[in-house]
C-alpha positions in Angstrom: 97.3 75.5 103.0 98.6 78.6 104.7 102.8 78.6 105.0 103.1 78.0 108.8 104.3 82.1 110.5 107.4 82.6 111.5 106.6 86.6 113.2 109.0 88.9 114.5 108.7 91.4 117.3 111.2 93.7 118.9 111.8 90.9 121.6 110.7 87.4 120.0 110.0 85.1 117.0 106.5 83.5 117.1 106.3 80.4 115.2 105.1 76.7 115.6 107.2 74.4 117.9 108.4 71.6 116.0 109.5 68.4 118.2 113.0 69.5 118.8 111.0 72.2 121.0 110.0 69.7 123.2 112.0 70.2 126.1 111.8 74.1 125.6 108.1 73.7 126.0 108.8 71.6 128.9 110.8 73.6 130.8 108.7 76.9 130.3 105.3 74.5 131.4 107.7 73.7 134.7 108.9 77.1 135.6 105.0 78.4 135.4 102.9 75.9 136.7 102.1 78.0 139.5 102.0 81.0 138.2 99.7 79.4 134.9 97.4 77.5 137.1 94.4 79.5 138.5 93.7 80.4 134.6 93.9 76.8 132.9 92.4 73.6 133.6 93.6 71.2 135.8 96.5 69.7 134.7 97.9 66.0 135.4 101.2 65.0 136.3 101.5 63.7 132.5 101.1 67.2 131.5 104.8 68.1 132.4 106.5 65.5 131.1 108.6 65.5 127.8 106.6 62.8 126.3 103.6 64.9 126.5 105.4 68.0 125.2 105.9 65.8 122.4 102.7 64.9 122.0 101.4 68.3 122.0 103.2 69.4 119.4 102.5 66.9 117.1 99.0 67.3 117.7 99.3 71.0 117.3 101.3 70.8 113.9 98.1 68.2 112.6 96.0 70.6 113.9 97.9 73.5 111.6 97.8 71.3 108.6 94.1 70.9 108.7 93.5 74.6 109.5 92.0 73.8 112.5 94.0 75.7 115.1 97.8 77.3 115.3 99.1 76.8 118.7 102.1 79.6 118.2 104.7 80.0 120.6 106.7 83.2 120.9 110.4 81.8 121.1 113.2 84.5 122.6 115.1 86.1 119.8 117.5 83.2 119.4 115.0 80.3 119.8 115.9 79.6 123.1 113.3 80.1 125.5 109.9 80.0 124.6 108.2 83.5 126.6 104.6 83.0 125.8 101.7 80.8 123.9 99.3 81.9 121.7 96.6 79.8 120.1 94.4 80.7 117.9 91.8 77.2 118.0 88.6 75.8 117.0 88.9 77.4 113.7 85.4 77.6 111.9 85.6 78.1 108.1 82.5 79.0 105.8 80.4 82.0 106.7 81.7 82.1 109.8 85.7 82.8 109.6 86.2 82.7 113.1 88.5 81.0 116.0 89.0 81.5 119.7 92.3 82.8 120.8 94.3 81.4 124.4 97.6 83.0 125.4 99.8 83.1 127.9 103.0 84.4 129.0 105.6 83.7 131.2 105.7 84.8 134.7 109.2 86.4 134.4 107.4 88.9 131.7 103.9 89.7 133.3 103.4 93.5 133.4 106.3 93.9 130.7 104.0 94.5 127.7 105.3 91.4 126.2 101.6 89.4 125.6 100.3 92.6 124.0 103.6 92.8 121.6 103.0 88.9 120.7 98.9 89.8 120.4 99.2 92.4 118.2 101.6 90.4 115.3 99.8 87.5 115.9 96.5 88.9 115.6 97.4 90.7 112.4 98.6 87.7 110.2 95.3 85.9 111.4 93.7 88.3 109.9 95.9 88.9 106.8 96.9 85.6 106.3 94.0 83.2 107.8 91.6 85.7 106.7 90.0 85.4 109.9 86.8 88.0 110.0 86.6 87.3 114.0 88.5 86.4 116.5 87.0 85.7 120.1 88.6 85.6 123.4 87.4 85.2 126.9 88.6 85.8 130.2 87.4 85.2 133.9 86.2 88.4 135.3 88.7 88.4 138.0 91.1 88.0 135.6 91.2 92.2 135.6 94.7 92.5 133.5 93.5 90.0 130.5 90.4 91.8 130.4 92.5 95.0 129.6 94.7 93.5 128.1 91.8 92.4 125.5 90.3 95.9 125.6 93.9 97.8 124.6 94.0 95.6 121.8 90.2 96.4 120.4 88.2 93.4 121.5 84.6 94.3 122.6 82.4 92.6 125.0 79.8 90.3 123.5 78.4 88.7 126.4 78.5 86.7 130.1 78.4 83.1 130.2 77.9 81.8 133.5 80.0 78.7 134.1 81.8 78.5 130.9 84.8 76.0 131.2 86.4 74.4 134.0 89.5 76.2 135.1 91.8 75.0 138.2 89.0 72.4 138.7 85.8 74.7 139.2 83.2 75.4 136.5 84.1 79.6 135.7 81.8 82.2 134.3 83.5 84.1 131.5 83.3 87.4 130.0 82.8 87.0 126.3 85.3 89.4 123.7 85.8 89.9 120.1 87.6 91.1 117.6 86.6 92.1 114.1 89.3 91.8 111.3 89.6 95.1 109.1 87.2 93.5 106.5 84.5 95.3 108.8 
């Protein structure tokens, strides 16, 4: 098994939440709801509970131990406030060597550079330490500043899929990215 990250940025420490996170990731789900929800599905009253928060870690930490998926939060530099999510999920193994990656940030740091900062360590110890050859991303086309942010970060377009997943409760076309790792 790959030793679980713990990253460092100028401005955070990525790593997996571990339950005593649990009201951390609570309170960072509360205070952007709104500002989370046109990109994510829809999201039940359970969801932002502490029992849930719970929940989703555990199931995020089994997910990590079977190299499935590493749903990484970036924490503030003294672990207080988690800032952003980043997943890397749906981990394919074999001759494929590929996951899909979900982030977001808070709404507090949007427009600060913050997601790229988080992206670009993340990103490099999938693909040094996973040994990821692709990673994949996709965004709502009127989701104009993930799309850039995608593009400053070297993911190309691949593709359109018309009504791709269910986001805020109506079935969204996506634009299709990727990355490929320095392995060519």
């Amino acid at each position: 098994m790959t030793a679980w990250p713990v990253l460092e940025t100028s401005r955070a420490r990525i790593r997996l939440p571990d339950v005593t996170d649990a009201s951390k990731l609570l309170r960072y789900r509360v205070d952007n709801r709104a500002h989370l929800a046109p990109w994510e599905p829809l999201r039940d009253t359970e969801y932002y509970t502490l029992e849930h928060c719970i929940r989703s870690i555990g199931d995020g930490r089994n997910h990590a131990r079977q190299d499935r998926g590493y749903p990484l939060m970036a924490f503030d530099r003294d672990e207080q406030t988690i800032l952003a999510t980043l997943n890397f999920a749906n981990i394919v193994r074999g001759a494929f060597q590929a996951c899909h990656l979900g982030y977001g940030v808070a709404a507090r740091l949007q427009g600060q550079g913050f997601m790229r900062e988080a992206l670009e360590t993340g990103i490099a110890w999938a693909f040094d330490e996973l040994r990821l050859h692709r990673i994949m991303a996709n965004h709502m086309p009127s989701n104009e500043r993930s799309g850039k942010l995608l593009a400053s970060l070297g993911f190309e377009r691949e593709g359109y899929a018309k009504r791709y997943l269910q986001i805020a409760g109506v079935w969204e076309d996506h634009v299709l990215t990727a990355l490929i790792g320095p392995d060519g």
